[in-house]
N, C-alpha and C positions, 0 to 999 in steps of 0.2 A: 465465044467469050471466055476470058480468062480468070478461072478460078481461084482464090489465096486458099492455100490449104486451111482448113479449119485447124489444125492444131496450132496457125500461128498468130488466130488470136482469143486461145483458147483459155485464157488466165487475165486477158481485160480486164481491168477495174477502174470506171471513170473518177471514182474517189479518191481512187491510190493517185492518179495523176495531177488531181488537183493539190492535192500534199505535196507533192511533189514539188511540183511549179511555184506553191509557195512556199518552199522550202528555200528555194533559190535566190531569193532578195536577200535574204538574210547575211549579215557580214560573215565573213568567212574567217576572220580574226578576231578569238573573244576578246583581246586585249584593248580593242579600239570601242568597243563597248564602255568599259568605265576611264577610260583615258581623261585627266583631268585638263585644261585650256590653260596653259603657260603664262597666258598673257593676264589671267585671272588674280587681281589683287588680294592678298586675306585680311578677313576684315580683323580691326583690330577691337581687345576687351579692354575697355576705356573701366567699366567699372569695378573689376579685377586688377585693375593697374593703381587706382585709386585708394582700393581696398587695402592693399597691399603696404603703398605706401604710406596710410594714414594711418595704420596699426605701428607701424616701427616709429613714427615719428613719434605716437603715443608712448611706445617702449624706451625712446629714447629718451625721453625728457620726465617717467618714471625713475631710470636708471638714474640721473644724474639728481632728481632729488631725495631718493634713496639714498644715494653718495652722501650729498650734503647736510642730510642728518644725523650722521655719524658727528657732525663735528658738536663740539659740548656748548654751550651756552655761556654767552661772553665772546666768543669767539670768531665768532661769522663777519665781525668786519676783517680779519687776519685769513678768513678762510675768499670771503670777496678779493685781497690784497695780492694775494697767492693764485688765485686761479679763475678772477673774474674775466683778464681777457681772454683767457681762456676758451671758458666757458660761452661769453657772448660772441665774439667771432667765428671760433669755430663752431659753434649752432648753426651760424649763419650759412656758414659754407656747406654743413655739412647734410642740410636740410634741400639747401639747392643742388647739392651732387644726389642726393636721397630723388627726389623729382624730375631729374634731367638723367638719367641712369637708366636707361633700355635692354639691357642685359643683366644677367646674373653675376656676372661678375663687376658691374658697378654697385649691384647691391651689397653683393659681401665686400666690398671696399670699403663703404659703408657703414657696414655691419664692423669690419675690425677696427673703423675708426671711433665708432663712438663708445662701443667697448674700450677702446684708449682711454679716452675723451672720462669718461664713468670711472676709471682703474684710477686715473690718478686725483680725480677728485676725491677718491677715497683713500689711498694715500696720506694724502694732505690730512683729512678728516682724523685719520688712526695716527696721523704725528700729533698731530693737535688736543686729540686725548691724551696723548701720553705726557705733552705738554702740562695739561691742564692738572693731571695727577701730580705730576713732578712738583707744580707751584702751590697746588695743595697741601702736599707733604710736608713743605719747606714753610708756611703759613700755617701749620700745626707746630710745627718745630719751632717757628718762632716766639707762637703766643707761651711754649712751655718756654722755652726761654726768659721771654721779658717776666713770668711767675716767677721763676730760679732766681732771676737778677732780682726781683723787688723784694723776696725774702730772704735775700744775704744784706740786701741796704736796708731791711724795716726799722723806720724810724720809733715805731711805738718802742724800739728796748730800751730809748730813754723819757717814756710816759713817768716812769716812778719818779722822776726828777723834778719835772712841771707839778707833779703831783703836792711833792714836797713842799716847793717852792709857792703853792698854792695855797696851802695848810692841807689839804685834803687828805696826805698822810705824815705819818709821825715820820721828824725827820734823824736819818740814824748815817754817821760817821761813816762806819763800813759798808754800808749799802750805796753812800756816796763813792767809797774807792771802790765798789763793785763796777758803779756807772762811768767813771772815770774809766776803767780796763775797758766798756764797752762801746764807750765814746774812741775809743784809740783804734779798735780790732773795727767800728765801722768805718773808718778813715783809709786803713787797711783794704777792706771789702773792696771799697770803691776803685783801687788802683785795680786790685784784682780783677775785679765785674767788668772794666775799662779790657782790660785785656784780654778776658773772654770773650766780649761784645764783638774786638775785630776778628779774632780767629774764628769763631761763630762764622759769622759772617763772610768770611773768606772761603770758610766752606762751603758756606751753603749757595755760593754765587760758585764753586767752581761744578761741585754737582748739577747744579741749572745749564754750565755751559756743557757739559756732556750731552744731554738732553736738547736745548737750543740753547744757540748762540744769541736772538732776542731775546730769549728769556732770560737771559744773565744778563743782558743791558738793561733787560724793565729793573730787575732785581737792582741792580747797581747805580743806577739814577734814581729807584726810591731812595736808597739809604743817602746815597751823598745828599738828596733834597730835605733830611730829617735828619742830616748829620751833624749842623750846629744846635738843634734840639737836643738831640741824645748826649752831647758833650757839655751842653749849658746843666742841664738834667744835671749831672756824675757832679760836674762842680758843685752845684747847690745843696746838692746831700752833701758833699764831702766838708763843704765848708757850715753844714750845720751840727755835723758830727764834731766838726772844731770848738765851734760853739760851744754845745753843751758840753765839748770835754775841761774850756775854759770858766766858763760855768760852776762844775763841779769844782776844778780846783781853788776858785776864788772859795767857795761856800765852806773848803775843807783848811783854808789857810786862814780863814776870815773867823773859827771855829772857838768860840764863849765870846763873840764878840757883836752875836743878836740872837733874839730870838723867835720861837714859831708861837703863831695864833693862827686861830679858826680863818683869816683875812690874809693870811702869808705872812711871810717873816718882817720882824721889825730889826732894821739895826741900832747900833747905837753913837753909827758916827754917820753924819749927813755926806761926808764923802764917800761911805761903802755903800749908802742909799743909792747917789748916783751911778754908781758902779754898778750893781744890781741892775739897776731899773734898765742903764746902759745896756747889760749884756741880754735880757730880755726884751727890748726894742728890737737889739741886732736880729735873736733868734723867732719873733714875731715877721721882722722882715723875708727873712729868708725864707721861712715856711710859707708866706701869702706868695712871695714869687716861687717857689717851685710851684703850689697848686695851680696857677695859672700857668705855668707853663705844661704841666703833665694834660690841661688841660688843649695848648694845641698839639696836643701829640698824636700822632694817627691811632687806632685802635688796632692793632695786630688780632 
């Protein structure tokens, strides 16, 4: 019988060989281990995608009425006229690229568009104030104005006359050629106040056109719409300043030929009565139509 030498199976270990043996199933390439399936679709984040876009939609329609608060009050239908289609169509579109927009770079499309969309309604807004200053200024400027005008025409410099003519004060010779110089220098005024009214005004619509070109057409179609006013106006002073300047002269040429009582003057010929009473009817009329007319006059 045939002997195996003992030293060749002298280091056996039936454990070593089970390790062994199943050592050997094992893939022999760690890479094929976590290898992912090609064919494997990823799932997509529907509520990330959502999230996403319901945030910027929110930011966007923050931005644009941030924007449109800028503009001042009175204005929003001027600020609708300028940039409503703007506003509503491009919404429209840009809401649906905002939702149908799968990449990063339909977002920041986007994104630079509605930043656009926001810039210029604010724009619009910061013209619109500046507008809105501009027609303030020029409506401060005004009301000092029509002050200026009505205290170079104030009709009260010939109250001492009525007064007179009233009995209410003693009547005095030189205090009549006073009124007579004052009757003359308001008749003056008015050509005057007439000539300042349009350079005024010429200016003050060429400063508005610097600023906007509407706002010098608003400016410009008020005045021509109050332009037969303001020139009916100038006539009616002017012709009541005539008045009492004829007035005066009758009372100064008419002078030992009546006299004053507590009730007003009496003459002493029934021709100068009517004459009197004449020229006092006239300046009765004329003062009841100016007052109704200063009455349709706009308020500056």
């Amino acid at each position: 019988m045939l002997r195996i030498p003992r030293l060749a199976v002298q280091g056996y270990n039936p454990d070593t060989l089970l390790l062994c043996s199943s050592l050997t199933i094992l893939p022999t390439n760690p890479e094929q281990v976590n290898a992912a399936d090609p064919t494997t679709a990823p799932v997509p984040d529907f509520r990330g995608h959502c999230v996403v876009r319901i945030t910027l939609l929110i930011l966007h329609m923050v931005a644009l009425i941030a924007a449109g608060s800028l503009t001042p009050a009175g204005y929003y239908f001027r600020l609708g006229e300028y940039t409503g289609g703007l506003v509503v169509f491009g919404c429209f579109i840009l809401w649906c690229l905002l939702f149908a927009a799968k990449t990063r770079r339909g977002i920041a499309l986007f994104c630079g568009l509605a930043l656009g969309q926001a810039g210029f309604v604010t724009l619009v807004g910061l013209h619109l104030q500046t507008e809105d200053r501009a027609g303030k200024s020029i409506g401060e400027e005004v009301a000092a104005k029509r002050l200026e005008w009505a205290s170079q025409l104030n009709l009260s410099r010939m109250d001492p006359l009525f007064e007179m003519t009233s009995g209410k004060r003693n009547l005095n010779i030189t205090e009549l050629r006073e009124l007579k110089i004052r009757a003359r220098d308001g008749e003056a005024q008015v050509d005057l106040v007439g000539s300042d009214v349009i350079r005024s005004r010429a200016d003050m619509e060429r400063r508005l056109s610097a600023v906007s070109a509407g706002a010098a057409q608003d400016f410009r179609l008020g005045v021509e719409s109050n332009k037969q006013l303001y020139e009916q106006e100038m006539r009616l002073v002017k012709e009541l300043f005539t008045e009492c300047e004829n007035l005066v002269a009758f009372l100064i040429d008419r002078q030992g030929q009546y006299s004053q009582t507590p009730q007003g003057l009496r003459f002493n010929r029934a021709e100068d009565v009517q004459l009197f009473n004449g020229k006092i009817d006239a300046i009765a009329l004329l003062q009841k139509q100016l007052a109704s007319l200063q009455h349709q006059l706009p308020s500056d």
